[in-house]
C-alpha positions in Angstrom: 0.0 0.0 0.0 1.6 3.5 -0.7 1.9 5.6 2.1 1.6 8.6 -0.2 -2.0 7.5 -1.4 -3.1 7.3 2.4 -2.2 10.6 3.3 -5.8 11.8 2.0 -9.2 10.4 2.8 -11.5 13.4 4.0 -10.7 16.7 1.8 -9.8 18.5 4.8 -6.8 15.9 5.8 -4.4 18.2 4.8 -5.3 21.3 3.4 -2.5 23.4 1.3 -3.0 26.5 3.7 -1.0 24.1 6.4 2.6 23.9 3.9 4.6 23.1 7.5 2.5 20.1 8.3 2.3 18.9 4.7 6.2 18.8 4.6 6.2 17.4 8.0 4.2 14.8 7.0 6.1 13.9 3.7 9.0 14.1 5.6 8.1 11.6 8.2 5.9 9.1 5.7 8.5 8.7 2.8 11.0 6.5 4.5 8.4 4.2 6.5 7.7 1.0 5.0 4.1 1.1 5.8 3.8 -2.6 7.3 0.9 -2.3 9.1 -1.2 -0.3 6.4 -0.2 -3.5 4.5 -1.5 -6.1 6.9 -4.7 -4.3 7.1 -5.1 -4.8 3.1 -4.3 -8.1 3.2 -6.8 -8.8 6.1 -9.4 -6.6 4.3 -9.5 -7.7 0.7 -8.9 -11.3 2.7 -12.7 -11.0 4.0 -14.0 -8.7 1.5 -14.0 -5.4 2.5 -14.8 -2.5 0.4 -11.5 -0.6 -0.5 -12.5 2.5 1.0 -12.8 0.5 3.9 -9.9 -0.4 3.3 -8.2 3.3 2.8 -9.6 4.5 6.2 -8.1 1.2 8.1 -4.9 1.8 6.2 -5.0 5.8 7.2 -5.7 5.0 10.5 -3.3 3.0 11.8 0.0 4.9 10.1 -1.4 8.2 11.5 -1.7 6.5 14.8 1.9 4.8 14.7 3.2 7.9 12.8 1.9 10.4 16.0 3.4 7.9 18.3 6.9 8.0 16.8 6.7 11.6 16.7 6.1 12.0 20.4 8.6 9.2 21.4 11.3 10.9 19.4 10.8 14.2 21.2 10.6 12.0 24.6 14.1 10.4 23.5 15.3 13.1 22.2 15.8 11.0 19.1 18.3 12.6 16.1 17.3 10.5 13.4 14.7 8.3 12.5 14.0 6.2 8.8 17.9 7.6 8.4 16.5 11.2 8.6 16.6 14.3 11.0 13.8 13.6 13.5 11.0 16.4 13.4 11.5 17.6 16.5 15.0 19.0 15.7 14.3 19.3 12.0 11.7 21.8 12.7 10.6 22.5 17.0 9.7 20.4 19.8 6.8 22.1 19.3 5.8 21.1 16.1 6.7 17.5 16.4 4.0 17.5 19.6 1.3 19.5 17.4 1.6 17.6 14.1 1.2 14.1 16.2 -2.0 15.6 17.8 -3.3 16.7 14.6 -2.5 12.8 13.3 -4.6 11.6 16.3 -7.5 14.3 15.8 -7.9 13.4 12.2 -8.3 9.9 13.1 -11.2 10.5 15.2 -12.5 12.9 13.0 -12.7 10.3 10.0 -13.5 7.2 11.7 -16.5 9.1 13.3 -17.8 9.5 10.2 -17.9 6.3 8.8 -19.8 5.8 11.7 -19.5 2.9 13.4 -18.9 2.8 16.9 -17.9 -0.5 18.0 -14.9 0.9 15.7 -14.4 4.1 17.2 -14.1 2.6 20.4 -11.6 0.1 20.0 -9.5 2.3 18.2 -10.0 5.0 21.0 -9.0 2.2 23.8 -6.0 1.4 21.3 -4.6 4.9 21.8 -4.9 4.7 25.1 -3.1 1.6 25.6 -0.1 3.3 23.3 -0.1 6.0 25.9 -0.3 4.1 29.0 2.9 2.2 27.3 4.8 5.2 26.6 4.0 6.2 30.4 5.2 2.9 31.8 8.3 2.5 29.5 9.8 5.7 30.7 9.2 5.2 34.2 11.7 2.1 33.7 14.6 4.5 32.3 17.5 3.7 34.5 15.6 0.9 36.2 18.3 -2.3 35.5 16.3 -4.3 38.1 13.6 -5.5 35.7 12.2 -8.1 34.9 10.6 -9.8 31.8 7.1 -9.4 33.0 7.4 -5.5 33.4 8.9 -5.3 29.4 6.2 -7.6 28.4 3.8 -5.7 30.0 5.1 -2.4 27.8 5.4 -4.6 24.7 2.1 -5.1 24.9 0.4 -2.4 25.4 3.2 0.0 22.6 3.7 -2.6 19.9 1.0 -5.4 19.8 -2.1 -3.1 20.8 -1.2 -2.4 16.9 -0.8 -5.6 15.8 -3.9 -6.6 17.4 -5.6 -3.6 15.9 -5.0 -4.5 12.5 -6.5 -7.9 12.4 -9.5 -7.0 14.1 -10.4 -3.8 13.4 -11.7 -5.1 9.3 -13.8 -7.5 10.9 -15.3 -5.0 12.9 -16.0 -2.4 9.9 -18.1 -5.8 8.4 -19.3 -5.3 12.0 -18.3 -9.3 12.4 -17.9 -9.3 15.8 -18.0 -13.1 16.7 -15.7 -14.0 19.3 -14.8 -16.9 18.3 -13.1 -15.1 15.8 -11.8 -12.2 17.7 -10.5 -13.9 20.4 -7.7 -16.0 18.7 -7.2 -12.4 16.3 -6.9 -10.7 19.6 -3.9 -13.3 20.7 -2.5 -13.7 17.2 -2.3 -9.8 17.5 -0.2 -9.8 21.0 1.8 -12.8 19.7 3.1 -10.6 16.6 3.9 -7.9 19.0 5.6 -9.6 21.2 7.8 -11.4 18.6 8.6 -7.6 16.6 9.7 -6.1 19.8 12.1 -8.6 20.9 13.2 -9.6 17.4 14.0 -5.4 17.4 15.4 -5.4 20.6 17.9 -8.1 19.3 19.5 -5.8 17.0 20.2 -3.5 19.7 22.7 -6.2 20.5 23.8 -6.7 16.4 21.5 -9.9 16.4 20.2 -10.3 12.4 21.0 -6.3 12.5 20.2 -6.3 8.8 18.5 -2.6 9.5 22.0 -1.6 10.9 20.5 0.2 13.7 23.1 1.6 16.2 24.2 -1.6 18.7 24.0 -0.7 22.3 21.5 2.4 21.9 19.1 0.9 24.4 21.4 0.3 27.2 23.5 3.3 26.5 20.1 5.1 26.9 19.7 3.8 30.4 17.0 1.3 28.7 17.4 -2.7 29.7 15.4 -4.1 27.1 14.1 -7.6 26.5 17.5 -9.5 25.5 19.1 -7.6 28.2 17.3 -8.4 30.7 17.6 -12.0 29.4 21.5 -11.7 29.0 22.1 -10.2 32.5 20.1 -13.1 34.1 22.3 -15.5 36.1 25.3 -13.0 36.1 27.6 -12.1 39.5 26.5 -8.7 40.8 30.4 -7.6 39.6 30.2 -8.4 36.3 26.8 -7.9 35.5 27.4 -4.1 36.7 30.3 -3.9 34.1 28.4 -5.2 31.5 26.1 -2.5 32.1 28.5 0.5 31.6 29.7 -1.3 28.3 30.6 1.3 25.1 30.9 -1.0 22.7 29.6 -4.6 22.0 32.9 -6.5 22.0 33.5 -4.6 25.4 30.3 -6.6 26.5 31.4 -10.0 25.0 34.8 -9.5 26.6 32.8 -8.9 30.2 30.2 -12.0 30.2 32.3 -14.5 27.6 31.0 -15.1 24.2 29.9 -18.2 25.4 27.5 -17.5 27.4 26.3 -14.5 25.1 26.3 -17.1 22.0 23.9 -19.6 24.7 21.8 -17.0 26.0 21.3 -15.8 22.2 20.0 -19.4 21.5 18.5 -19.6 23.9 16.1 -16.6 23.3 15.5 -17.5 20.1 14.3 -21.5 21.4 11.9 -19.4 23.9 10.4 -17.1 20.8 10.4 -20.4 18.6 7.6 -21.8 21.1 5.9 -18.8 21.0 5.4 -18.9 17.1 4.3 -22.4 17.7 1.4 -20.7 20.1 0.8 -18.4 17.1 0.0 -21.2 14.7 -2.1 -22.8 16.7 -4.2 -19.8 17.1 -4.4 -19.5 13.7 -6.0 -23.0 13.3 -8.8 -21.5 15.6 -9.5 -18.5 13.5 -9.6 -20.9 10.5 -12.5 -22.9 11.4 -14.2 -19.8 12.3 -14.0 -18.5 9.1 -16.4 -19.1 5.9 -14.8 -20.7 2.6 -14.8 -17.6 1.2 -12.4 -16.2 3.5 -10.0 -19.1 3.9 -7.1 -16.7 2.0 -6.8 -15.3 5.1 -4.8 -17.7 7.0 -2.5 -18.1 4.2 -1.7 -14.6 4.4 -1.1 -14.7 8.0 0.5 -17.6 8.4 4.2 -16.6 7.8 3.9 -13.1 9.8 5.5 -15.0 13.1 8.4 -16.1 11.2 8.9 -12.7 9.4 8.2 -10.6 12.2 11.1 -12.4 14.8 13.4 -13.5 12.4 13.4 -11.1 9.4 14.0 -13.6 7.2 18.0 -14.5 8.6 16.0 -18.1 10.3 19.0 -19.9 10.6 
């Protein structure tokens, strides 16, 4: 789906008189991939959906993830982001903050008029959830005492309340709400989160870094993340605090022993594995709760585990 193409659905989206916000927007849209937008076509032309529908899904949930990567830049102070000058320094804090808002206020605006409000109010409690993530997540800056339960916990509510988002959220513009269908969606949904963030939070430790994102960035930030938290397990109070203060990634190998990095490593991985397995089975469910018509559907999902933790470098 082009990103480009979503950026209008109502006439007054982004009207000309607004040039800052229209090159903001630009800006920020033309190096995303547009992932999600592209899971909600496949999961609406999957069932049926009408292609305006199908727009207005797409619209929504970029504009949403979109606004939230505008605000957590400014909260990170972020310099770059899709290998570009992040808006906040680019143009002012304050216009990072106002063009996410206006993101969020069009969504409303849009999805009130298609009028339905079983949608409205999902996607409302889905914005919430992002929020209440960002809230939490910060709170555990500087906190190198969590556990996996507490990342989880932010993973959930920041990545997969997306995930989760896009697989329901066409069956509820066919106003399909059977939950028989939505429950396993629902878990399918968390399951793909889960899986993105840690898969992400791998390459913070140049695990299938194929995005090249800067190693160590998380922990140099003050931020344990999932792997860390796993790597650190087990280790002597000494050497776990060195590993901490580690600038480079071979200083970190040389402090815990690239065995044990190398086991924990596989050892994540094993872990994940058993979660795809979950996945699948889940999918099973939503099969026999779908109509012949919409059997497509699972073959579209199916591989989105896979691709999502291992990025296609499965060993």
């Amino acid at each position: 789906m082009d990103l480009n193409k979503l950026k209008i659905y109502d006439s007054r989206d982004f009207p000309s008189y607004l040039p800052k916000l229209n090159q903001l927007y630009d800006d920020l849209f033309s190096g995303g991939k547009g992932f999600r937008s592209k899971l909600i076509k496949k999961v609406g032309e999957s069932i049926s959906l009408d292609s305006k529908s199908i727009h207005l899904l797409g619209q929504t949930i970029e504009f949403i993830h979109n606004a939230s990567l505008l605000h957590d830049d400014l909260i990170d102070r972020s310099h770059l982001r899709r290998g570009k000058t992040t808006a906040w320094l680019r143009f002012t804090p304050e216009y990072a903050v106002l063009a996410g808002d206006y993101l969020l206020a069009r969504v409303m605006v849009n999805l009130s008029k298609y009028g339905n409000i079983n949608l409205i109010q999902y996607t409302a409690e889905m914005i919430s959830d992002l929020l209440e993530g960002e809230w939490i997540q910060d709170s555990l800056v500087g906190d190198f005492e969590i556990g996996k339960e507490q990342l989880d916990r932010v993973h959930e509510l920041k990545t997969a309340s997306l995930f989760k988002w896009c697989l329901r959220a066409p069956h509820i513009a066919k106003e399909d709400y059977r939950k028989e269908l939505h429950d396993p969606l629902e878990q399918m949904g968390s399951i793909l989160g889960i899986l993105f963030q840690r898969s992400d939070d791998l390459l913070d430790f140049d695990i299938r870094n194929g995005e090249n994102k800067a190693v160590l960035g998380d922990l140099k930030s003050g931020y344990l993340n999932s792997f860390g938290v796993y790597l650190f397990k087990g280790l002597d109070g000494e050497t776990r605090a060195k590993a901490i203060k580690s600038e480079s990634l071979g200083q970190l190998i040389n402090t815990i022993g690239q065995s044990h990095f190398d086991t924990r490593v596989a050892s994540f991985d094993e872990k994940n594995e058993e979660l795809i397995q979950f996945y699948e089975h889940q999918l099973s469910l939503v099969e026999s709760a779908l109509d012949a018509e919409s059997q497509s559907l699972v073959r579209e999902l199916k591989p989105l585990s896979d691709l999502l933790y291992w990025r296609n470098q499965k060993p």
